[in-house]
N, C-alpha and C positions, 0 to 999 in steps of 0.2 A: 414421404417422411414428414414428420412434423417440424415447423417452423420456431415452434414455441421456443423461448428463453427463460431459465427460470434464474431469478439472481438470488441468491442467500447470504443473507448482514446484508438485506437493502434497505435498511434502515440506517446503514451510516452513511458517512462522507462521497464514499466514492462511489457505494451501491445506491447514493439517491442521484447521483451524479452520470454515472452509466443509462438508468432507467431513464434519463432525460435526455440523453441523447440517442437512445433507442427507441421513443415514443411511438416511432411510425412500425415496428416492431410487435410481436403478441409477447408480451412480459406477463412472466409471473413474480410477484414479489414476496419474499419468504424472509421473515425476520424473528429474530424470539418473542419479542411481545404482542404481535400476532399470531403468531402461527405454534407450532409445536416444539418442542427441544430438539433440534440435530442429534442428537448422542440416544434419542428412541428410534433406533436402528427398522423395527418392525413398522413405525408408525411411517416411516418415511421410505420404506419400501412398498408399501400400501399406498402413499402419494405418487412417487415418480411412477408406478403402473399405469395408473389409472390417469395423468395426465400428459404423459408422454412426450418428453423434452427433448429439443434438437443440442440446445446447450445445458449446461449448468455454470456457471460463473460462481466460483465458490470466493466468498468475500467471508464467509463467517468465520471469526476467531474471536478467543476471549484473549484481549490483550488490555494493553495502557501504556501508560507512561515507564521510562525504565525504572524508575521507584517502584511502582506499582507492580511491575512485574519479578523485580527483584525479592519484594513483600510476599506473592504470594506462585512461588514460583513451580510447587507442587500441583498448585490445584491452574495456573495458565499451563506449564506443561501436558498433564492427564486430561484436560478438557478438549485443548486443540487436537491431540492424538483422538480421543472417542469420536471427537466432531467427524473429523476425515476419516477414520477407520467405518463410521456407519455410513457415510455418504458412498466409499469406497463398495463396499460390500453389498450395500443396497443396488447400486448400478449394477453390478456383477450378476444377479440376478435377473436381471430387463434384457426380453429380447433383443430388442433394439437399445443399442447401449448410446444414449450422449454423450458428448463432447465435455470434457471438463474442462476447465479452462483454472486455475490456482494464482491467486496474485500473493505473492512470496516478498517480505520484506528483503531487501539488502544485506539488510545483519546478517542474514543467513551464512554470508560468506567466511572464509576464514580468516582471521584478524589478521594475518601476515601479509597478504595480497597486497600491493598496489596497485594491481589494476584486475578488478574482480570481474575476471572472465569466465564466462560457461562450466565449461571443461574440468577449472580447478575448482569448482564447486563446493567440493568436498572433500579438497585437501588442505586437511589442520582445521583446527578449533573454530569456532567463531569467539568474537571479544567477550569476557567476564561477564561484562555489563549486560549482555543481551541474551548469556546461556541457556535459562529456560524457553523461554520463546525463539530463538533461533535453532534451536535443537527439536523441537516440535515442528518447525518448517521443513526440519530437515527430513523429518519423519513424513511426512506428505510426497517429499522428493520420492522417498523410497517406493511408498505405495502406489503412486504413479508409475514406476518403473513393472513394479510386480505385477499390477493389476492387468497390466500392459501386456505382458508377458505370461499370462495366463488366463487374463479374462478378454485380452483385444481391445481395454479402453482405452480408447486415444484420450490423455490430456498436453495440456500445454502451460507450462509454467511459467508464469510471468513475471520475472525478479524487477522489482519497482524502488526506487529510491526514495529519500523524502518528499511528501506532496503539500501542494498548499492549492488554494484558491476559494474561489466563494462556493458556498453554499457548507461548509462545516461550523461547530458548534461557535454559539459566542463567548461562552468564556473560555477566557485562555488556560488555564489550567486542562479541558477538557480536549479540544482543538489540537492540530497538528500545531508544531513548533513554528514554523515561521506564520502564520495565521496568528497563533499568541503574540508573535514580535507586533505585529501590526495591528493588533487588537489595543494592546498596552499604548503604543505609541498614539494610537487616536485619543485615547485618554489625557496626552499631553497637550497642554496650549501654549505654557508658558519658559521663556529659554532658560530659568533656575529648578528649574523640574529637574527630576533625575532618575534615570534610567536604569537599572539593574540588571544584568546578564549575571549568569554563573560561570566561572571562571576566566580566561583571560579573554574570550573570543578569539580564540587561533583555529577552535575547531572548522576541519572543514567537510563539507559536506555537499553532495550532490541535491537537487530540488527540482522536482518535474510538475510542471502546471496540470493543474486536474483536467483544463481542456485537452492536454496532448494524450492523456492518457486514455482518455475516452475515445479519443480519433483512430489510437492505434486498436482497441479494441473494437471499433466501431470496423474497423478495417480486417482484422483476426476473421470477425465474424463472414465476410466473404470471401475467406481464402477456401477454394474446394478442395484441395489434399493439405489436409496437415500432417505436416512433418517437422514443426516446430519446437516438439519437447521442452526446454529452456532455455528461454529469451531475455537478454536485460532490453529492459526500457529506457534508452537512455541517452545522453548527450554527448555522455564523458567530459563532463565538465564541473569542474567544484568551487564551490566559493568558501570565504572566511564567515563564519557568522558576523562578527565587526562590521567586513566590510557590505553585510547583507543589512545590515542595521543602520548604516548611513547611510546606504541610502534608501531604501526606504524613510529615515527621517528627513531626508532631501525633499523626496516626493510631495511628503504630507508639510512641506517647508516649516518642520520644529527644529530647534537646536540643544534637544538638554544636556544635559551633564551625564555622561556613562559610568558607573558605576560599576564595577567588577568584587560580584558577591564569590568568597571562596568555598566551595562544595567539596570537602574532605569525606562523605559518607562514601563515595562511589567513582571507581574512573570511568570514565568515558573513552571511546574508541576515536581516538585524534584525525584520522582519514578515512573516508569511506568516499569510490571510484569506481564505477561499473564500466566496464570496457563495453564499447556498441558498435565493436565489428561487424559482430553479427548480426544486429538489427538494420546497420547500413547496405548490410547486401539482400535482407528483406525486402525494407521497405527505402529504398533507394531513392526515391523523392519527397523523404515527409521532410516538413519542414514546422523545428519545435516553433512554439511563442518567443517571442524577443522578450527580453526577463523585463527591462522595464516596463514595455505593457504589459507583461501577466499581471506583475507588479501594481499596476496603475487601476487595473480590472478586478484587482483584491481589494484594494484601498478601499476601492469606491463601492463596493460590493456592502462591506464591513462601515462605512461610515453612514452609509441609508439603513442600517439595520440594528447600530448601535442607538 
C-alpha cells in the first residue's frame, strides 16, 4: 500500500507546519493557488486515482475571522460543504480508500457545554457567533459517519482549539488571535504606549502550540488500527485573554497601558473547554509545551521576522 500523504490548505499555518515535520515522509502538497479547486469533484477524482494516498489530512476551508465569517456566511457555509462533499465522494470511488483525517475547530461544540466532550458533540447549538462555519464542521462530522457506513472510509476527526506559534502570517489581522496579541505587542517599546483588546478580556479560552499539534498528528500517523473517530486535542486548560496578554508583555518586558475597546456589533462565546479524557487514555505520555516556552518560541519566532 502506498505511503504517500497528501495534505490539502498546505498553504496555511498549520498545513505548512505538518509538512515540516513530516519532511522525512512522501508529501503531497495541494493548496488552491496551485493546484485545482476542491469543489471540481471530477478533477480531483482523477488526481487521488492516479496518485494514490495512504492519507489525506484535510486542512482546506474557506474560513476567517468571526467578522468575516459572520459577513459572508452563505458563501463560508456552501463552500466548506462542496469542499468535503467532493473530497468525500471522490474517495468513495478509489479502490484503495485513504485515511482521512478532518481538523475540526472547537466552535464546533454546542454553546451550553462546559466541558466539550466527544459524545455531546452534537448536542444543542453551537454559539451565534460561529453558526455558519460551525454548522459546515458539523456537516463533515456527518459525512464522515455516512461515508463510513457505506463506503468503509475510515476518517478521524480532530477537534483542535485555538492555535498559535511560529510560522503563521505577520499581520495581525490575518494570523491566529494570540500570534496577533504578540505581533502588536512587539510593536510596542515604550511604557505610555497603549494597548487595545476588545472587550473586557474575561474571555476565556483554550491555546494549543502548533508544535503539539503536529506531534500528535505526527503520532495519528503511526497508529495501525484506527478507531479514533473524534478526538479533542487538548489539555483541558483555559486561560483569560488578560491574563494571556501580561504576560506575554512580561516576556517581551513592555509595560503599556491596556485599553478595553467596546465591540457591540457581535457576542462572542465567553467559554470554550475541551474535555481530554479521551486523548489521555490515547496518548497516555504526551507531554504538551510548557506555555511560557511555547510563549518564549513565538516571541522570538515573530521578533527575527518582524
Amino acid at each position: 500500500m502506498s505511503n504517500k500523504i497528501l495534505i490539502l490548505g498546505s498553504n496555511g499555518f498549520v498545513g505548512k507546519a505538518i509538512a515540516k515535520k513530516l519532511r522525512n515522509k512522501t508529501i503531497f502538497k495541494f493548496n488552491r493557488k496551485k493546484n485545482f479547486d476542491l469543489r471540481n469533484e471530477n478533477k480531483l477524482t482523477r488526481f487521488l486515482r492516479k496518485k494514490k494516498f495512504k492519507y489525506i489530512l484535510n486542512l482546506a476551508a474557506h474560513v476567517g475571522s468571526v467578522h468575516y465569517v459572520n459577513k459572508n456566511q452563505a458563501d463560508v457555509y456552501s463552500d466548506n460543504i462542496k469542499i468535503d462533499l467532493s473530497i468525500y465522494n471522490s474517495v468513495s470511488k478509489l479502490k484503495v480508500k485513504p485515511i482521512i483525517i478532518n481538523f475540526i475547530a472547537n466552535c464546533v461544540y454546542p454553546e451550553k457545554l462546559k466541558s466539550q466532550v466527544e459524545y455531546k458533540i452534537l448536542d444543542g447549538s453551537p454559539h451565534e457567533s460561529v453558526l455558519a462555519f460551525a454548522n459546515s464542521r458539523r456537516n463533515t462530522l456527518s459525512l464522515s459517519k455516512f461515508f463510513n457506513n457505506q463506503h468503509q472510509i475510515i476518517t478521524i476527526n480532530l477537534v483542535i482549539p485555538s492555535l498559535y506559534g511560529p510560522g503563521d502570517y505577520l499581520d495581525p489581522n490575518r494570523t491566529h488571535a494570540l500570534n496577533g496579541i504578540i505581533i502588536r505587542s512587539l510593536k510596542l517599546n515604550m511604557k505610555n504606549d497603549i494597548f487595545d483588546i476588545w472587550g473586557d478580556g474575561k474571555i476565556k479560552r483554550e491555546w494549543l502550540f502548533i508544535d503539539d499539534l503536529t506531534n500528535v498528528v505526527s503520532k495519528i500517523l503511526n497508529i495501525k488500527n484506527h478507531k479514533l473517530d473524534i478526538l479533542n486535542i487538548a489539555k483541558n486548560k483555559i486561560y483569560k485573554n488578560f491574563y494571556l496578554i501580561k504576560k506575554i508583555h512580561k516576556l517581551i518586558s513592555i509595560k503599556p497601558k491596556i485599553e478595553n475597546l467596546k465591540n457591540n456589533e457581535l457576542k462572542i462565546h465567553k467559554e470554550r473547554k475541551l474535555n481530554n479524557s479521551k486523548f489521555k487514555k490515547v496518548f497516555k505520555n504526551f507531554n504538551f509545551t510548557d506555555l511560557d516556552l511555547s510563549l518564549k518560541k513565538t516571541i522570538n519566532y515573530y521578533k527575527k521576522k518582524l
